[in-house]
C-alpha positions in Angstrom: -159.5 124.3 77.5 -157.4 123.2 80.2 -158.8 125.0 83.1 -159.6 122.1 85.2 -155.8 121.2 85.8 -154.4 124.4 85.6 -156.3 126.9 87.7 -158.6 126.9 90.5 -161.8 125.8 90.4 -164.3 124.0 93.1 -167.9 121.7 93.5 -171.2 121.2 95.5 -173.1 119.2 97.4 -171.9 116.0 98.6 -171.9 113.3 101.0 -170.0 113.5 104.5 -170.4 111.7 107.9 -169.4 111.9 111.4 -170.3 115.0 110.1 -172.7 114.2 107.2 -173.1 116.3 104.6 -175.4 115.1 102.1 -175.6 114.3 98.3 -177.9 113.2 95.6 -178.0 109.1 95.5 -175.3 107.9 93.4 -176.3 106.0 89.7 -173.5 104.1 89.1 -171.9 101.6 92.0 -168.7 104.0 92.0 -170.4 106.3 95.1 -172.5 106.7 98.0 -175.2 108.5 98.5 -177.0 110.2 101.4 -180.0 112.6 102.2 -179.8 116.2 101.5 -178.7 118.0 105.5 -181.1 121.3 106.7 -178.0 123.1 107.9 -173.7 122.8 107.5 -172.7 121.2 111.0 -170.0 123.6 112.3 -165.9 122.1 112.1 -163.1 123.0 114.6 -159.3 122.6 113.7 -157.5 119.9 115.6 -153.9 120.0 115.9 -154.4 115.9 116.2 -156.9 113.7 114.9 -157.8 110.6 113.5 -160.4 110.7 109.7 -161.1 109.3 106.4 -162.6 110.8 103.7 -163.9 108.3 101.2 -166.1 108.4 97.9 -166.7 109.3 94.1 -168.6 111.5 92.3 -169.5 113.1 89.3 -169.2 117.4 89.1 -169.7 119.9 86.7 -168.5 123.3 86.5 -171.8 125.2 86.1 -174.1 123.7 88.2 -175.7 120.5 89.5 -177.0 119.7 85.4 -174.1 117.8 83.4 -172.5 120.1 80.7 -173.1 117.0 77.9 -169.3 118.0 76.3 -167.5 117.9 79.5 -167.0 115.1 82.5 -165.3 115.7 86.1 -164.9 113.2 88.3 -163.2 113.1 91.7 -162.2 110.0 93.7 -160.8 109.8 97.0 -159.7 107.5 99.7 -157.7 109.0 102.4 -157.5 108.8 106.3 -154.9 110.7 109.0 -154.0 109.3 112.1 -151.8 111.7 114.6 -150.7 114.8 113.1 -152.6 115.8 109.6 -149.3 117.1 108.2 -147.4 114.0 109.1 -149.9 110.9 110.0 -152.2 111.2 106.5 -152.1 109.1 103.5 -154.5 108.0 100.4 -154.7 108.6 97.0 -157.2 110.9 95.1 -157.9 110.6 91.2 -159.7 113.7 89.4 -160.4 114.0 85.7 -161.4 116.2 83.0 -162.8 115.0 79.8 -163.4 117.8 76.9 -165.3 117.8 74.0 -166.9 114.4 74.3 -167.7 112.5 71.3 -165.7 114.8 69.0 -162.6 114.5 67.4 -161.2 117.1 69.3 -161.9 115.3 72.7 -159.7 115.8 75.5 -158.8 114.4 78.6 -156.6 115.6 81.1 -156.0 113.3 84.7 -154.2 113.5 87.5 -153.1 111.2 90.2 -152.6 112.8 93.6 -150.5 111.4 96.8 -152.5 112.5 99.9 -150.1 114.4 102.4 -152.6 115.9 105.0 -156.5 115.6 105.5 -157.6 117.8 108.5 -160.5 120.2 108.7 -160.7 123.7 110.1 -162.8 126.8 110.1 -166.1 124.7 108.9 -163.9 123.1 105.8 -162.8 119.6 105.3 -159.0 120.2 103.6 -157.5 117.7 101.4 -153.7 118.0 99.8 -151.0 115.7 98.1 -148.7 116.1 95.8 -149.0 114.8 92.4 -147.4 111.6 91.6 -148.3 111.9 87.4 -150.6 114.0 85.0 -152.0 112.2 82.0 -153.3 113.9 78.9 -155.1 112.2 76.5 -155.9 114.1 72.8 -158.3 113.2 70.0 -157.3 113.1 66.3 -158.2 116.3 66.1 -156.0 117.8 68.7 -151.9 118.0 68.7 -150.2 115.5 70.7 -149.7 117.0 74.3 -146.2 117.3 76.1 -145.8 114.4 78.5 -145.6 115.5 82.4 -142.3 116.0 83.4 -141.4 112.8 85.7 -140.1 114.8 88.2 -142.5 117.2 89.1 -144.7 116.7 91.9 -146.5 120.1 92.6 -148.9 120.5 95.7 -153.0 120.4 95.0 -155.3 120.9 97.3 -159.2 120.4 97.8 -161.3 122.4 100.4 -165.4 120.9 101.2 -167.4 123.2 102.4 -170.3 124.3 102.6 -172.2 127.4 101.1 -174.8 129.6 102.0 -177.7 127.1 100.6 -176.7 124.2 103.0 -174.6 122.8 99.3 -171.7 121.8 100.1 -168.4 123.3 97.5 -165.0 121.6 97.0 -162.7 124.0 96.3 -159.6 122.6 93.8 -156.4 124.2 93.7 -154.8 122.7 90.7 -151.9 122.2 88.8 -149.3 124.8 87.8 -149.4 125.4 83.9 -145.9 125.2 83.8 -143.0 123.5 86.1 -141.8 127.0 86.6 -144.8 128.7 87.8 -145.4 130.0 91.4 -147.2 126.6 93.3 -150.9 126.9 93.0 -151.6 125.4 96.7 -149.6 124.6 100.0 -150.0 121.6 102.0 -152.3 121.5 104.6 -154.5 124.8 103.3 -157.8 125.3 101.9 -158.2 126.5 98.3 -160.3 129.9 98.1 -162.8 130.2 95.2 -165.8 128.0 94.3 -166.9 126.5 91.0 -167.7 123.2 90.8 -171.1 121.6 91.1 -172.4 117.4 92.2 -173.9 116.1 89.7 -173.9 112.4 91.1 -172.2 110.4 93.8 -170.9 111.9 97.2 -167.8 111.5 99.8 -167.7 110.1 103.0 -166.1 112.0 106.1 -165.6 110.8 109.4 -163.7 111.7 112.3 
């Protein structure tokens, strides 16, 4: 149930600039939207740079139609000056809700510390470390263990785009346990696709 958090998963089309890569118009005032791009502008690693990557949206793990029982969102606001392992900061929120509407509804958030934006090898790469993990159960669930305060495993987020002219986010997400082997590395792009836009879009410019 908690795949979201605790594996690797990714998403689709979305909004960039400076280069643009574009999304369906977002519904809601938390995004912005763009038009749809013929072709995946080509991206060169840069040992210095200066970005942002901004924006919301709404993704789904199946494809560009909501699943009705589940909602993933993604939030970020980040931007690197000088070095991306040493110059970057932000903050990026994502979100997992299960079950909706039932008494077993879940939801399972994390809050992420942005330690380097940079993009190489036609991806835009997001990490940070986590500053907390919240998990929310419905009356029909168990109560869940609390994060351990002291645990701040790397995550990491890769946009790119795929063979369609879509563009994926790749997530690399959050060790099941605080023993397990760390599920990304600052700096480096998760592998495997997944998830879908639904609604909203990012922002990146450089």
């Amino acid at each position: 149930m908690r795949t979201l958090l605790l594996g690797v998963v990714t998403a689709s089309a979305l909004v960039l600039a400076t280069p643009t890569f574009a999304a369906a118009a977002p519904a809601s005032t938390a995004a912005a939207g763009a038009s749809a791009p013929a072709s995946a502008p080509a991206f060169s690693g840069t040992e210095r740079s200066s970005a942002s990557l901004h924006g919301w949206a709404r993704l789904d793990l199946f494809g560009p139609v909501p699943e009705p029982s589940q909602l993933i969102t993604l939030g970020v606001d980040a931007r690197t000056t000088g070095r991306p392992s040493t110059g970057s900061r932000g903050h990026a929120t994502i979100q997992h809700v299960f079950d909706r509407g039932t008494d077993r509804e879940f939801t399972a958030r994390a809050e992420i510390r942005v330690d380097c934006l940079t993009e190489r090898d036609g991806t835009v790469v997001l990490t940070g470390t986590v500053d907390s993990v919240t998990y929310t159960a419905g009356p029909g669930l168990d109560p869940v263990p609390p994060f351990p305060s002291d645990w701040h495993p790397e995550v990491a987020l890769g946009f790119r785009h795929d063979e369609q002219g879509r563009l994926r986010v790749g997530w690399s997400g959050v060790p099941a346990e605080p023993t397990a082997p760390p599920a990304a590395t600052a700096c480096q792009a998760p592998t495997d696709p997944g998830l879908h836009l639904v609604r909203g879009g990012f922002a990146f410019r450089r």
